[in-house]
C-alpha positions in Angstrom: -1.6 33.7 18.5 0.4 36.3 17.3 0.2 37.4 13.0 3.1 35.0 11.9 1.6 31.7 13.9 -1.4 33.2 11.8 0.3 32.9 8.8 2.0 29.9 9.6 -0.7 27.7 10.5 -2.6 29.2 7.1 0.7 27.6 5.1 0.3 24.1 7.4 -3.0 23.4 5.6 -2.8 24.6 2.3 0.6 22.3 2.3 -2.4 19.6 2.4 -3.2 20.9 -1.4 0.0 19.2 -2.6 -2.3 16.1 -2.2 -4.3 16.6 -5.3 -1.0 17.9 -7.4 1.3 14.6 -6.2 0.7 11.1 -5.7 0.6 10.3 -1.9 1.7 6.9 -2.7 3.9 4.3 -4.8 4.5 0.8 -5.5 7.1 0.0 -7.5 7.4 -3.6 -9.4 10.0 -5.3 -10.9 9.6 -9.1 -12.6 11.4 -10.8 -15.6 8.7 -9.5 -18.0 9.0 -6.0 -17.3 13.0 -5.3 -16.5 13.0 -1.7 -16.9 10.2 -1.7 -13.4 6.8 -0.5 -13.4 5.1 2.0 -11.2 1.2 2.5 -9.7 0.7 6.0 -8.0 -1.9 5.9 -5.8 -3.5 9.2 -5.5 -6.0 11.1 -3.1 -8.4 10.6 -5.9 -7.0 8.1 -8.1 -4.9 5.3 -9.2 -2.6 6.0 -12.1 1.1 4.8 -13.4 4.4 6.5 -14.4 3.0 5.7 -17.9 0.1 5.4 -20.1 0.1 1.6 -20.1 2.2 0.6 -16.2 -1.6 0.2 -14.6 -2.7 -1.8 -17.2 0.9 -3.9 -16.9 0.3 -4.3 -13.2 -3.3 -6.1 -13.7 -2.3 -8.3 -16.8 0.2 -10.0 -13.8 -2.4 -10.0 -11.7 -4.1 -11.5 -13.9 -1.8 -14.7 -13.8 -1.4 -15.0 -10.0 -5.3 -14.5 -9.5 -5.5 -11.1 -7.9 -8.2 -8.8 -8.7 -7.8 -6.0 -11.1 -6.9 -2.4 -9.7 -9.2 -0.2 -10.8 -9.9 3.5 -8.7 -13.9 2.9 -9.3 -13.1 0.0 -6.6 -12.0 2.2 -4.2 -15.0 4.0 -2.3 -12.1 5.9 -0.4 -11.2 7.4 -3.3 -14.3 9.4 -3.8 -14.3 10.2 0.1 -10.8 11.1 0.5 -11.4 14.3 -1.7 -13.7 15.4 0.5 -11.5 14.8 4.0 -8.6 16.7 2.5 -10.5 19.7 1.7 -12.6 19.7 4.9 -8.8 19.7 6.6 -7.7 22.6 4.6 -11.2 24.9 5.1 -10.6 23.7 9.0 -6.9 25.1 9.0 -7.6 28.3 7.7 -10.2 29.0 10.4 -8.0 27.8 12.9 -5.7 30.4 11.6 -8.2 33.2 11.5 -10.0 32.4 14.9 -6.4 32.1 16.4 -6.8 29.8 19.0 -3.9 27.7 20.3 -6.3 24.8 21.9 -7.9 24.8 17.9 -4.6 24.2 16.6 -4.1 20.8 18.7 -7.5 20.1 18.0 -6.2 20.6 13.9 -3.1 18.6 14.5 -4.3 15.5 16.2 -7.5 14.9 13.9 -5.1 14.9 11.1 -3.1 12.9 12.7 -5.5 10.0 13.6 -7.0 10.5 9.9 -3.9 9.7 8.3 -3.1 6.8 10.5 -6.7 5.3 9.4 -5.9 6.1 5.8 -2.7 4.0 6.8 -4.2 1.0 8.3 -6.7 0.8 5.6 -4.0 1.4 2.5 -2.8 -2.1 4.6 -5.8 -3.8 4.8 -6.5 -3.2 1.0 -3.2 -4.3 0.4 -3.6 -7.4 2.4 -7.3 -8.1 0.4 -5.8 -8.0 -3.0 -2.7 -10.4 -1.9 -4.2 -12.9 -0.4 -8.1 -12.7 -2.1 -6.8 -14.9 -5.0 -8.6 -16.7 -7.8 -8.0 -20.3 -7.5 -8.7 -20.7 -11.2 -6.0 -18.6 -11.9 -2.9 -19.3 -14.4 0.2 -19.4 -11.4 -1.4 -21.0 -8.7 1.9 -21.4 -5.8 -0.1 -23.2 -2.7 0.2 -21.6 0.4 1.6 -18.4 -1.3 0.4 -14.8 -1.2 1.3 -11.7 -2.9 1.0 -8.8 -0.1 2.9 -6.2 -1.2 4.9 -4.0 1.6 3.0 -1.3 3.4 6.7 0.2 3.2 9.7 -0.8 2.0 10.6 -3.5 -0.1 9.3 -7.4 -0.3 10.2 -10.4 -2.9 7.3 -12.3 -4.1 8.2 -15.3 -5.9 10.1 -13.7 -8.7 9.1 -9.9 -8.3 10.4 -7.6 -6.2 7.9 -5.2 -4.7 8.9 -1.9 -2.9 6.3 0.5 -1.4 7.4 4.3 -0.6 5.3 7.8 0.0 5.2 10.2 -2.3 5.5 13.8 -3.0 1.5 14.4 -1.9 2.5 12.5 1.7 5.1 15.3 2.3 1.8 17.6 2.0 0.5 15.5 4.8 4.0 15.7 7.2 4.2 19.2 6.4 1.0 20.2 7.4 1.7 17.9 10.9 5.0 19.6 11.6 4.3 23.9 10.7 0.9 23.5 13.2 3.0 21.6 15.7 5.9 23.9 15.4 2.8 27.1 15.7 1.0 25.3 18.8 4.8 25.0 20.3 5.8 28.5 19.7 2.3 30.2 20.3 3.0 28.9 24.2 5.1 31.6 24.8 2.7 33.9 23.9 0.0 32.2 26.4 3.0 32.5 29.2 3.9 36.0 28.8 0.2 37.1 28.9 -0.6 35.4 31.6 2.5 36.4 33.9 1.9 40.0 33.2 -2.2 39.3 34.0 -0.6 38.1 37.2 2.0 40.9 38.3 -1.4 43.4 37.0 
């Protein structure tokens, strides 16, 4: 790998870093109660709102449909997730400094498969809370669940849900396309050494 695919690949994983400065996630909610919307960010780390009280909002409805409150220390991925993301970052600078193009693949297909686990089980925690409901609760609809989107937008009853990434997801895309565009580009290298190691 040549200085720049170096320096390249060294910018694909500290892009990763955006994670812990941005929410990777958002669901946004709007019912008759709240008019103006409210918002949960779902973080690498944490789960917060757009303001001091939106989290808080989001479980007093809850509340009245039977869903569990959202709280982060109910989220064991949350503590791990940390963790991965670093572990990613340390990885893509050594791939950087080792210079291998075979590493690089290695780098970009890992992440890959980790974020389409993180994926699958964002759904299957969605799909726990909506359909996990107390039957004691205030609003009881039978036969009626309250999965919110994975992505894109969904009525439930009289709320409209719409699920988005965020600004620490382009971290995460980022990181996928500068090593793919550095293990792409890095080929030519390989070729030209080769064909002169063969005309030698």
């Amino acid at each position: 790998m040549k200085a720049y695919h170096k320096v390249l690949m060294m910018i694909a994983s500290l892009s990763l870093g955006l994670l812990f400065l941005f929410p990777m996630w958002k669901i946004y909610l709007q019912a008759p109660q709240y008019p103006e919307g409210l918002e949960m960010h779902i973080w690498v780390n944490k789960i917060s709102g757009d303001t001091e009280g939106s989290l808080q909002n989001f479980n007093i409805l809850n509340h009245y449909i039977g869903m569990e409150p959202i709280h982060a220390d109910s989220f064991a991925e949350l503590k791990i997730m940390p963790y991965i993301v670093i572990f990613f970052i340390v990885a893509g600078i050594l791939v950087a400094l080792l210079g291998k193009r075979k590493l690089v693949l290695s780098w970009v297909v890992l992440l890959m498969i980790s974020g389409a686990v993180g994926i699958a089980d964002f759904y299957m925690w969605l799909n726990k809370f909506g359909t996990n409901l107390d039957p004691s609760a205030p609003i009881k609809v039978p036969g009626m669940t309250y999965v919110p989107p994975l992505l894109g937008s969904k009525t439930l009853l009289n709320f409209d849900a719409l699920s988005l990434p965020a600004m620490g997801s382009l971290g995460i895309g980022l990181a996928i396309l500068l090593a793919g565009l550095v293990y792409f580009f890095s080929r030519s290298t390989v070729h030209v050494k080769t064909k002169r190691k063969v005309m030698a």
